[in-house]
N, C-alpha and C positions, 0 to 999 in steps of 0.2 A: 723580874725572873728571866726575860729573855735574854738580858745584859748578862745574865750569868750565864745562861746555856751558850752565850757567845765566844766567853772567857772557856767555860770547860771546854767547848769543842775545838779553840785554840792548841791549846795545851794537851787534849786528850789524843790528837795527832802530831803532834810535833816530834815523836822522837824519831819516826819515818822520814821527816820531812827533814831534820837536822841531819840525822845519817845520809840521805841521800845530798844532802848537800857538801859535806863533809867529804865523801866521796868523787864529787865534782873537782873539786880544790884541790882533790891527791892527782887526779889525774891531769888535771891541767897545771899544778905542780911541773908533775913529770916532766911533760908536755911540752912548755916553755922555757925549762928552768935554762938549753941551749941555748937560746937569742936572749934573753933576759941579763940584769946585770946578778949576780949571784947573790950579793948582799939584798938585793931590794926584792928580791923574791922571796929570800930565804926567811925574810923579816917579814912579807904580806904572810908567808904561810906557818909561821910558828903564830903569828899571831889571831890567824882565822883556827886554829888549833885548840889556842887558848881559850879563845872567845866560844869558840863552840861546845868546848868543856864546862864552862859558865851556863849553858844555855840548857846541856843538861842537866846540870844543878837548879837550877830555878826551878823548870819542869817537875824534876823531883820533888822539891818544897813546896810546889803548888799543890801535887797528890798526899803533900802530908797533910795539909791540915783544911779547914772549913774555910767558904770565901762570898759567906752572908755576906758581911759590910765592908769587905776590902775590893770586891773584883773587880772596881773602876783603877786600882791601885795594881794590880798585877797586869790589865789590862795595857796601862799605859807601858809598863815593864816589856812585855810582849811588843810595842808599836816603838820604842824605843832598842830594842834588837832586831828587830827586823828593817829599821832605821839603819843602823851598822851594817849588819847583814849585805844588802841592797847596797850601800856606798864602796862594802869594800869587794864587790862584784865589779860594780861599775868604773872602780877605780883602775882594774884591771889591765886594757888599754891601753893606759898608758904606763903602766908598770911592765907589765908582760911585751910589751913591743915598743921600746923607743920608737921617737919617732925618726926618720932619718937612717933607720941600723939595717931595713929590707929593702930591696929593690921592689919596685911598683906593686907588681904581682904577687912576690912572695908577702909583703904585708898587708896584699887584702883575703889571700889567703887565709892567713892566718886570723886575720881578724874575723872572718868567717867562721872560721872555727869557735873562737871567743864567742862569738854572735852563738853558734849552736848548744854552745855550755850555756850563755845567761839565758838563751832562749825553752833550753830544757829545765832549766831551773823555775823561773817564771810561769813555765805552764804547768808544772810538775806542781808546783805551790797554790795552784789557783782554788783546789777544793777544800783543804787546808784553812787558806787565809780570807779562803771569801768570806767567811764568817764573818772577817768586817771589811766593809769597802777602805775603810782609809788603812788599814793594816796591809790590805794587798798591797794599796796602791804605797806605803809606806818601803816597802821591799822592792817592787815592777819600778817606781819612778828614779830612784838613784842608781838602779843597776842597768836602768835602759839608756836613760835622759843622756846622760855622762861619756858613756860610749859614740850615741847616734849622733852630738855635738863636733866630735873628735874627730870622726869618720869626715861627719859635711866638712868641716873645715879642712881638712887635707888638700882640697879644690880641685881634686879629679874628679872626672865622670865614674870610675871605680870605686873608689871610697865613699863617695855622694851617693850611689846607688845603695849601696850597701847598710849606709848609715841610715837612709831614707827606708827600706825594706824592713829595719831592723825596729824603726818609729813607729811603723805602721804596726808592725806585728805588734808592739809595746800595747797600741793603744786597742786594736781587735782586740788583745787577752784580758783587757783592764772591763772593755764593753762584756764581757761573756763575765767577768767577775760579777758584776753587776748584777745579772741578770742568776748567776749562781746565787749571790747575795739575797734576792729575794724570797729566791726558792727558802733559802735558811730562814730568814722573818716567818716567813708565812707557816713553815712547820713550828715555830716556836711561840708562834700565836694560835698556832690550833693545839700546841701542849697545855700553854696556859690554860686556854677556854675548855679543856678538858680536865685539868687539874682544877679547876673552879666549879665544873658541872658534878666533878669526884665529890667536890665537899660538901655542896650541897645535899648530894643524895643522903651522903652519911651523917648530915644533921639533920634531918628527916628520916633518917632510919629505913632508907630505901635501899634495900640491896641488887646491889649490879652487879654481873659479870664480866 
């Protein structure tokens, strides 16, 4: 049962969680699309468009029908877009800012910027996705990891700092996941054990309010 109450509270916020992301992408679109090469943007954002259009289709088919004996099957559905999701965040980076195309400053700039889009995003998702730890961490690990690699390796103390700032903050919001994650268990084991105490009464004929 609580496997299920996982799956529906996935899916029962997501379309907050897809619209606000979706809205992330237009405006860092916008944003970049000037230092970017035109093609390789234009291609990241028709196809996070797509993909996001998918995502509210599944959503949708999940509220159509019953998900007794499937919800480990949608579940995995859910951990496998938010897999994409999270890569094609993290991929960013180095689409959105060759490397080589700013002067020092202007491309940690910018990449600070980047850093405030995946980092609003990430935290933005944590109530959402806590519902399962490897879900959060399924979306947080590709869209941070990817980035704060890119950064250390530049081999300035600017980039280094940044990259390092951005690791740290990845893994604080994955720790608070966590500890959100329990809170979820815990109310879904006092659903159950209440949905079990429900039945009891009424096979004994004992009325509750």
């Amino acid at each position: 049962m609580s496997d299920i109450k996982t799956v529906q509270r996935l899916y029962g916020q997501s379309y907050i969680s897809y619209t606000a992301t979706y809205i992330a992408a237009l405006l860092a679109f916008w944003l970049f699309q000037d230092i970017s090469q035109s093609k390789v943007i234009n291609t990241w954002f028709i196809a996070f468009s797509l993909f996001t259009l998918i995502r509210f289709f599944m959503t949708w088919k999940f509220n159509q029908i019953s998900h007794e004996e499937d919800y480990d099957i949608w579940l995995m559905t859910f951990l496998v877009m938010s897999v994409i999701s999270g890569t094609m965040w993290g991929l960013t980076g180095y689409i959105f800012i060759p490397k080589g195309t700013l002067p020092l400053l202007d491309s940690v700039l910018h990449h600070g910027i980047l850093f405030l889009f995946i980092a609003s995003l990430i935290g933005g998702s944590i109530i959402t996705y806590s519902a399962s730890k490897i879900v959060y961490l399924s979306f947080s690990f590709p869209a941070v990891v990817p980035q704060c690699f890119m950064l250390i390796a530049q081999g300035d103390k600017y980039h280094s700092f940044l990259g390092g700032i951005f690791l740290t903050y990845g893994i604080v919001m994955f720790l608070i996941s966590v500890y959100i994650n329990r809170v979820f268990a815990e109310h879904n084991k006092i659903d159950a054990e209440n949905a079990t105490l429900k039945s009891i009464l009424k096979k004994n004929d004992i009325k509750y309010e």
